[in-house]
N, CA, C and O of each residue as an XYZ file, in Angstrom:
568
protein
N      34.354     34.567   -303.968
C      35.176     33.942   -304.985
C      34.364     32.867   -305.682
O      33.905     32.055   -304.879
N      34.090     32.657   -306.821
C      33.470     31.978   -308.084
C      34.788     30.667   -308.397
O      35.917     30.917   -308.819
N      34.330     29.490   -308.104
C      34.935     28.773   -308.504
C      34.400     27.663   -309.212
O      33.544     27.011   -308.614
N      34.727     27.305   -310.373
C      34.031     25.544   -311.028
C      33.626     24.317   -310.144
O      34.301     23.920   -309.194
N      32.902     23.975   -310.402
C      32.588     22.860   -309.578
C      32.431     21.563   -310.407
O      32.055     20.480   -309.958
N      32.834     21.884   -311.900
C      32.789     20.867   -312.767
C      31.641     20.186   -313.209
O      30.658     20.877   -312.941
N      31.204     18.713   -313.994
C      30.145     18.301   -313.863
C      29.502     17.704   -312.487
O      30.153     16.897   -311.823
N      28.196     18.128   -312.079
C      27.558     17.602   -311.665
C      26.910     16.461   -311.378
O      25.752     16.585   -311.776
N      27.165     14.927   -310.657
C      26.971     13.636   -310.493
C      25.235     13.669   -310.629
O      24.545     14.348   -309.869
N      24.714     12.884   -311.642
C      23.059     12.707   -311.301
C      22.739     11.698   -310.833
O      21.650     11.689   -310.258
N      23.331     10.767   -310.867
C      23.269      9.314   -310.434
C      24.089      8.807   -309.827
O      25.009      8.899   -310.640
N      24.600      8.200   -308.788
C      25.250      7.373   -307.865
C      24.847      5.972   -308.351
O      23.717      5.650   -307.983
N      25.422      5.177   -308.998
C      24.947      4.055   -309.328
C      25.508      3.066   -307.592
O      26.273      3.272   -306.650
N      24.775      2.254   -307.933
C      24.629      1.038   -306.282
C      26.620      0.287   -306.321
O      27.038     -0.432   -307.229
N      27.060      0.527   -305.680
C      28.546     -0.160   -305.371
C      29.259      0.527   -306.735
O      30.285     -0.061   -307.075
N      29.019      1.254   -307.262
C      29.765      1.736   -307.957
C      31.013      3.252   -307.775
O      30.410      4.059   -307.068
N      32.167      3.737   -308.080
C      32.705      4.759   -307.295
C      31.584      6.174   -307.670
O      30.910      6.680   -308.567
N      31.791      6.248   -306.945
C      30.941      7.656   -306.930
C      31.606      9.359   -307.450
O      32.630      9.825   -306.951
N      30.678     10.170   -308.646
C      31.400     10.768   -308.937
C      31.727     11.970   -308.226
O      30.660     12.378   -307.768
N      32.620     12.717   -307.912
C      32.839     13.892   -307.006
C      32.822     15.012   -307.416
O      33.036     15.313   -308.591
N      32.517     15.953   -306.331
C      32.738     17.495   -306.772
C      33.794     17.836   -306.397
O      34.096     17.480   -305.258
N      35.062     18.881   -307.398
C      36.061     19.346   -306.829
C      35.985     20.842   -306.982
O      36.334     21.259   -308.086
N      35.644     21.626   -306.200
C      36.252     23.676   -306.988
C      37.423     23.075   -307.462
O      37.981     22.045   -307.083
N      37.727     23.905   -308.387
C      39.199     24.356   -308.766
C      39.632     25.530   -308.498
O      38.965     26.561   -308.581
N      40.680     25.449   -308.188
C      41.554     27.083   -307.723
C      41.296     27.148   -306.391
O      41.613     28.298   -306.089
N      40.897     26.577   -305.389
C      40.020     26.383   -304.418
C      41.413     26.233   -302.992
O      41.812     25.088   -302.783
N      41.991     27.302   -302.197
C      43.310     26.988   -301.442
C      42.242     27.774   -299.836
O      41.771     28.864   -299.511
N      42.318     26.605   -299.375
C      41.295     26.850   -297.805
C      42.544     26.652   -296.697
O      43.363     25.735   -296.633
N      42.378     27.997   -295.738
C      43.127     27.692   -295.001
C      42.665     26.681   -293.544
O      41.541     26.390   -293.134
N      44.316     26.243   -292.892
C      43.512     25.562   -291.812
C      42.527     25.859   -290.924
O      42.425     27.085   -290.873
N      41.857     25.393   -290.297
C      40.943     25.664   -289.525
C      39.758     26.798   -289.837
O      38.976     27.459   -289.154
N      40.119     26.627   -291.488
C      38.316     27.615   -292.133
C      36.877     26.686   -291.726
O      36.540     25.533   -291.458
N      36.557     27.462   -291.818
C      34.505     27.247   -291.564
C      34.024     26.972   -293.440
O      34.529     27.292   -294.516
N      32.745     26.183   -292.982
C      31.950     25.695   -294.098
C      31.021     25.256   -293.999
O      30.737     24.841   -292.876
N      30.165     25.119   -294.944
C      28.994     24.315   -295.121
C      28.630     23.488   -296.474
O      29.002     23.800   -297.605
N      28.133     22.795   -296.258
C      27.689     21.681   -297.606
C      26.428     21.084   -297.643
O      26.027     20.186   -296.902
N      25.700     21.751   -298.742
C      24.493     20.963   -298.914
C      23.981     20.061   -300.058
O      23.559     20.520   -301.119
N      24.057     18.598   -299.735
C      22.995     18.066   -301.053
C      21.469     18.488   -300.901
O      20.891     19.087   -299.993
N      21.021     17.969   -302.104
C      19.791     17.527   -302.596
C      19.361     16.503   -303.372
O      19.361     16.401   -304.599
N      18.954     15.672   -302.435
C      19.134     14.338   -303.864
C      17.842     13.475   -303.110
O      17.041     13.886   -302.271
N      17.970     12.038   -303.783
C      16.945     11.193   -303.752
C      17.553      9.732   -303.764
O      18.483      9.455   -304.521
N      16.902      8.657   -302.759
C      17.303      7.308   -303.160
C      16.199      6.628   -302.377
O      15.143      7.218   -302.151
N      16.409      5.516   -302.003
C      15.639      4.161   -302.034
C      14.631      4.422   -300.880
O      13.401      4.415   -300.939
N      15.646      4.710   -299.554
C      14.801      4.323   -297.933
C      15.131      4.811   -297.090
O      16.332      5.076   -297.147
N      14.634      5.124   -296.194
C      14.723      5.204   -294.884
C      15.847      4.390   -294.132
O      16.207      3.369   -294.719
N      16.415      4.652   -293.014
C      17.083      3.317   -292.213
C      17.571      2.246   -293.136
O      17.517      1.065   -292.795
N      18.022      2.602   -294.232
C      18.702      1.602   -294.917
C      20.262      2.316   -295.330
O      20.465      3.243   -296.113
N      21.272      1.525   -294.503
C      22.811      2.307   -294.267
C      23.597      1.497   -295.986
O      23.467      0.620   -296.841
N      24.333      2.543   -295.558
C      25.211      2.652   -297.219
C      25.469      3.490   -297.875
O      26.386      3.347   -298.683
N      24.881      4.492   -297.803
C      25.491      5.523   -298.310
C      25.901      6.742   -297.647
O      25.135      7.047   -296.733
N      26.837      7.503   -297.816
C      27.857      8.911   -297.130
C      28.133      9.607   -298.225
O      27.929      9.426   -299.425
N      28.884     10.850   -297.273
C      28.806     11.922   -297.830
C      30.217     12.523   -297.324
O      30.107     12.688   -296.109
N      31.409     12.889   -297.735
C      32.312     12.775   -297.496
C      33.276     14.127   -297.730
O      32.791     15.080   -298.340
N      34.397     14.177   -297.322
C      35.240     15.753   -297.709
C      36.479     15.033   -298.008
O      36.493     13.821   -297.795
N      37.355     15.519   -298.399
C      38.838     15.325   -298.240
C      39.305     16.310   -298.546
O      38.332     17.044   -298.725
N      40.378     16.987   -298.783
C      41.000     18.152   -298.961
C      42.611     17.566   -299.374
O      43.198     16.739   -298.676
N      43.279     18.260   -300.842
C      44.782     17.429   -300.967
C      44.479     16.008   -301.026
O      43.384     15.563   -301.373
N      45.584     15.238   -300.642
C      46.101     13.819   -300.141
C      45.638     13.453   -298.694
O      45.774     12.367   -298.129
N      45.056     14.607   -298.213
C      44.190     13.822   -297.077
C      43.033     12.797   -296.983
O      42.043     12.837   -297.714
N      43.282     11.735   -295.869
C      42.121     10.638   -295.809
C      40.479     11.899   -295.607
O      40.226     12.889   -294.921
N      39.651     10.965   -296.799
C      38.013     11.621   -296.610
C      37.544     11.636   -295.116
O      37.960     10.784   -294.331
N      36.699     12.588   -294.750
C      36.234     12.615   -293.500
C      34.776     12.229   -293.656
O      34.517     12.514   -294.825
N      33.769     11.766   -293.128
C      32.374     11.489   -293.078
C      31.659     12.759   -292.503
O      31.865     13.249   -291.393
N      30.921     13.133   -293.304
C      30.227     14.101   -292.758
C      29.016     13.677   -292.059
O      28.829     12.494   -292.344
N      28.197     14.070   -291.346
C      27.266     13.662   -290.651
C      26.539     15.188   -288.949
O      27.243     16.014   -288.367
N      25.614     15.020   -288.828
C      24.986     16.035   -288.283
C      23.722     14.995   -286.956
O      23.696     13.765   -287.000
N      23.288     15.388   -286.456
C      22.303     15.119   -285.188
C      21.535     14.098   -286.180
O      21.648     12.914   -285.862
N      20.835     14.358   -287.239
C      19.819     14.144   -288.031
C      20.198     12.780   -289.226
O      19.497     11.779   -289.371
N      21.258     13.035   -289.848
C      22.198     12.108   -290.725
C      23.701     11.091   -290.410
O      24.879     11.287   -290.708
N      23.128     10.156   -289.805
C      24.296      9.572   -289.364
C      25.560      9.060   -290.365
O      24.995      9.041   -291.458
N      26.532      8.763   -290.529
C      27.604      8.891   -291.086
C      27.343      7.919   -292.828
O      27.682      8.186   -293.980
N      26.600      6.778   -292.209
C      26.511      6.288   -292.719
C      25.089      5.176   -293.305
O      24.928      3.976   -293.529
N      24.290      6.416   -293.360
C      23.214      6.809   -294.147
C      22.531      7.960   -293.794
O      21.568      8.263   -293.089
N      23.749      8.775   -294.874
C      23.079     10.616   -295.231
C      21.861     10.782   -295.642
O      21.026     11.581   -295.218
N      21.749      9.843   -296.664
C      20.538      9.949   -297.260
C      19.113      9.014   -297.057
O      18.699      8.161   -297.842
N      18.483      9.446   -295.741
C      17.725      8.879   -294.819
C      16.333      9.928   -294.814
O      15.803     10.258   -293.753
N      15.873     10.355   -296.045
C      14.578     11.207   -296.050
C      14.471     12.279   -295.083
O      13.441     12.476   -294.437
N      15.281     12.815   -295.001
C      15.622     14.231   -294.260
C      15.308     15.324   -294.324
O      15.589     15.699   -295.463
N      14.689     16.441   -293.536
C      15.380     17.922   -294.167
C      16.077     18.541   -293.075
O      15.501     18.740   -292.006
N      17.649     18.961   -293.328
C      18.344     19.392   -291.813
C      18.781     20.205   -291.663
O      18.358     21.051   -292.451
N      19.773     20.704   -290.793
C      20.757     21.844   -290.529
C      21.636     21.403   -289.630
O      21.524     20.418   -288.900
N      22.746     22.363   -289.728
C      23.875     21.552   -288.572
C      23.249     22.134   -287.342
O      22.314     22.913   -287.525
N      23.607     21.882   -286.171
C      23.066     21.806   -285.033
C      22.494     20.966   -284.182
O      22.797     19.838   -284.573
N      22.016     20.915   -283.494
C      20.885     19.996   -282.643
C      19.554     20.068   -282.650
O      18.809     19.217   -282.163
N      19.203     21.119   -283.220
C      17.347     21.959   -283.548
C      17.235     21.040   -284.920
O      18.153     20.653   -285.643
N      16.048     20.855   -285.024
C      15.499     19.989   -286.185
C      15.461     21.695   -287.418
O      15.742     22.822   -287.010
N      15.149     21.442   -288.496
C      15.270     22.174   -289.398
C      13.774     22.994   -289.150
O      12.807     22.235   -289.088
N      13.457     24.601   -288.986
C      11.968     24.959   -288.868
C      11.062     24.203   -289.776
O      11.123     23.001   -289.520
N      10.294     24.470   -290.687
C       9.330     24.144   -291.846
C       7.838     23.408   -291.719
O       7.574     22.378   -291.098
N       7.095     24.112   -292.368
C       5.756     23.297   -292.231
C       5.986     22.973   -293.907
O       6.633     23.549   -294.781
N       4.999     21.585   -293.889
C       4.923     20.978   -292.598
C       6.113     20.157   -292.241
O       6.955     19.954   -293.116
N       6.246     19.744   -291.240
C       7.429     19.129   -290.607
C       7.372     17.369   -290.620
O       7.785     16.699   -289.674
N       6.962     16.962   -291.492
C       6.737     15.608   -291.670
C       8.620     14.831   -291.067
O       9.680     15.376   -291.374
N       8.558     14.056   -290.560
C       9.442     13.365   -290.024
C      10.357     12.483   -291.601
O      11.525     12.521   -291.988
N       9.057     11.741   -292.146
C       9.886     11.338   -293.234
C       9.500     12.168   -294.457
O       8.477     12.852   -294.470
N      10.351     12.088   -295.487
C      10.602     13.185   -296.876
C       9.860     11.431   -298.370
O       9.733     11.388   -299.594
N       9.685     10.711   -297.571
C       9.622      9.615   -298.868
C      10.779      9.955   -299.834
O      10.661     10.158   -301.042
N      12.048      9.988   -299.021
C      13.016      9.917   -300.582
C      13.996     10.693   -300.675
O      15.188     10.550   -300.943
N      13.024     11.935   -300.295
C      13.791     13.345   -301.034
C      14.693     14.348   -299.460
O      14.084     15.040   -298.644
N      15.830     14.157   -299.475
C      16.811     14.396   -298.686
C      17.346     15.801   -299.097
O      17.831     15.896   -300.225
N      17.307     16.884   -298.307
C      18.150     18.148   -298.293
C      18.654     18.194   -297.075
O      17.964     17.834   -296.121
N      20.076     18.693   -296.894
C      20.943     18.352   -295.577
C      21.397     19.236   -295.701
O      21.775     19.539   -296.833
N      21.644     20.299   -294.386
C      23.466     20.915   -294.543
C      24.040     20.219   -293.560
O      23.439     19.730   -292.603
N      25.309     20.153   -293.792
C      26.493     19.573   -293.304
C      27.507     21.082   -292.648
O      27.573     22.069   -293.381
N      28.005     21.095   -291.692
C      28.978     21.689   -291.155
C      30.696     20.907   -291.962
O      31.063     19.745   -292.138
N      31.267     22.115   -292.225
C      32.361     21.354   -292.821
C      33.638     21.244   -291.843
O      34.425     20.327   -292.079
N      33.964     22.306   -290.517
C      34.828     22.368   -290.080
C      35.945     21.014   -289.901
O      37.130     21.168   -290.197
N      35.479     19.845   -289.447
C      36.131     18.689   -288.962
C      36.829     18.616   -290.099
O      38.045     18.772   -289.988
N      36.195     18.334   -291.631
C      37.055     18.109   -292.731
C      38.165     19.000   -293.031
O      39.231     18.686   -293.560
N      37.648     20.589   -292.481
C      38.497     21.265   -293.270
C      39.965     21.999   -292.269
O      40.752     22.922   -292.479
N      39.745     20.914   -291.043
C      40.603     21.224   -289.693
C      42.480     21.354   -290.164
O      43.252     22.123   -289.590
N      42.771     20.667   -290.997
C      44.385     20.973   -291.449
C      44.501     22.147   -292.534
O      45.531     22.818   -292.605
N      42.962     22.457   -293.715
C      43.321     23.260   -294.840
C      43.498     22.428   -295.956
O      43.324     21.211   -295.886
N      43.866     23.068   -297.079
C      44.645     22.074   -298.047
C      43.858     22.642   -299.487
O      43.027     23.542   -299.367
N      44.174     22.047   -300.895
C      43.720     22.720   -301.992
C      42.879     21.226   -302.698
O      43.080     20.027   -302.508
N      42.319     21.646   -303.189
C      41.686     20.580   -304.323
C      40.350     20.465   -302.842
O      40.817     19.371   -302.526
N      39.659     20.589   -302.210
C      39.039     20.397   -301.579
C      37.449     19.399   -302.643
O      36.800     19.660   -303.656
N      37.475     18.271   -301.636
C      36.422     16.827   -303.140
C      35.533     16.686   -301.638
O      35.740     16.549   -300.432
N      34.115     16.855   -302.875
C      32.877     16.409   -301.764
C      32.756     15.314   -302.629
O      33.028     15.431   -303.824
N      32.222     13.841   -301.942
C      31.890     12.720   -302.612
C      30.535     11.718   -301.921
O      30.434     11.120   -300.850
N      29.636     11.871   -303.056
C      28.177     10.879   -302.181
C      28.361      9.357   -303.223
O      28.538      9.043   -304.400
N      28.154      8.643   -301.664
C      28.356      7.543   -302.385
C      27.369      6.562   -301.517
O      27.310      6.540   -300.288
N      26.286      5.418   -302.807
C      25.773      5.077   -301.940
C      25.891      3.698   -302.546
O      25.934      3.482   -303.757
N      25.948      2.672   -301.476
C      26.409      0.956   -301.464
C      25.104      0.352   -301.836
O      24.946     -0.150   -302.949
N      24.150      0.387   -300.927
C      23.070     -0.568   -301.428
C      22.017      0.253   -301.895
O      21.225     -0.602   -302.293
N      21.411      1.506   -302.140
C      20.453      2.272   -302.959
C      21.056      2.550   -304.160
O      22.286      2.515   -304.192
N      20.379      2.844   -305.255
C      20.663      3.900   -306.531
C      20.529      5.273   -305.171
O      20.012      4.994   -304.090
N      21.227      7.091   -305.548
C      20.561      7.468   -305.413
C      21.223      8.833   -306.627
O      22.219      8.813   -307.350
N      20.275      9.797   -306.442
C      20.155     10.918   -307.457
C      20.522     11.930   -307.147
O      19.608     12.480   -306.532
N      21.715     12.799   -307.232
C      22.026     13.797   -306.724
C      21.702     14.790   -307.670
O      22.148     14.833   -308.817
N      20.637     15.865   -306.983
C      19.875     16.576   -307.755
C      20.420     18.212   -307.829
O      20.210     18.864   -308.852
N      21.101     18.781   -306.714
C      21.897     20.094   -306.538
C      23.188     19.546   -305.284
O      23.088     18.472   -304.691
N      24.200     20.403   -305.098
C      24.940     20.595   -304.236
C      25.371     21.874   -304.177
O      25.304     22.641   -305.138
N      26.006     22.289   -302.639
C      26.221     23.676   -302.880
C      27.052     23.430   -301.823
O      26.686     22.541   -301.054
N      28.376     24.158   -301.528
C      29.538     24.130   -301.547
C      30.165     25.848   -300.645
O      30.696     26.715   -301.339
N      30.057     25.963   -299.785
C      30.466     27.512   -298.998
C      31.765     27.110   -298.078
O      31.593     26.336   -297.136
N      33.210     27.703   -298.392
C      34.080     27.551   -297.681
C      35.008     28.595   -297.472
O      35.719     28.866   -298.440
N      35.144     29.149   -296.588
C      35.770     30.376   -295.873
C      37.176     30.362   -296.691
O      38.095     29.678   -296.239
N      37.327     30.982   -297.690
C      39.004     30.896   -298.146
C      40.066     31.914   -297.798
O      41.004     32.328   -298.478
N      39.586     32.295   -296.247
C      40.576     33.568   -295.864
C      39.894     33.424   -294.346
O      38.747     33.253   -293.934
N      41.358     33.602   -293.664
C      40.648     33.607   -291.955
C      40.866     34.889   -292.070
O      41.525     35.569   -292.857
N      40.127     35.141   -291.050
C      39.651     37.076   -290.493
C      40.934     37.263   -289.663
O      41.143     38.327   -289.081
């Protein structure tokens, strides 16, 4: 299923709201599977403030976060996958200087269901640059 994802955020300005992605037409049932990946860029390393978030409906946002990206600084020069295994790749440099690609597991967010499903990066003390996102959510249980 092909759904809009609207405009695309390039910039996260520093304490400012952050702009979101919503599909439209987008009705996930409870307890579907997902994944979410940015690609983006900001300031540092170990410097907390910025997340990466779900909500679904009128539900409170959930924090996304993985072994690699803690809740609250996603964007920590990364390259990841959900799991506990570091991501394969040569070379495997520990830090990215900047440049952050993550997937995120979506299940926790998407544990009740709901429509309007909003990914939102938002970062407090960096600028940062959200360069792609990509968006996979099971809209039919088996």
């Amino acid at each position: 299923m092909r759904t809009s994802l609207g405009p695309t955020p390039r910039r996260a300005a520093v304490g400012a709201l952050a702009p979101a992605a919503r599909p439209r037409g987008l009705r996930v049932p409870a307890g579907a599977g997902g994944r979410v990946g940015p690609v983006a860029h900001d300031g540092g390393r170990g410097r907390s403030g910025d997340s990466l978030t779900l909500s679904t409906g009128g539900r409170t946002a959930v924090a996304l976060t993985n072994p690699v990206d803690p809740s609250d600084d996603v964007l920590n020069s990364t390259i990841s996958e959900p799991g506990e295994a570091p991501a394969a790749r040569v070379p495997a440099y520990a830090d990215t200087l900047g440049h952050d690609s993550d997937v995120f597991d979506l299940r926790r967010g998407l544990r009740f269901g709901g429509d309007q499903p909003t990914v939102r990066l938002v970062a407090h003390r960096d600028a940062a640059w959200a360069g792609a996102l990509f968006v996979a959510v099971d809209t039919r249980k088996k």
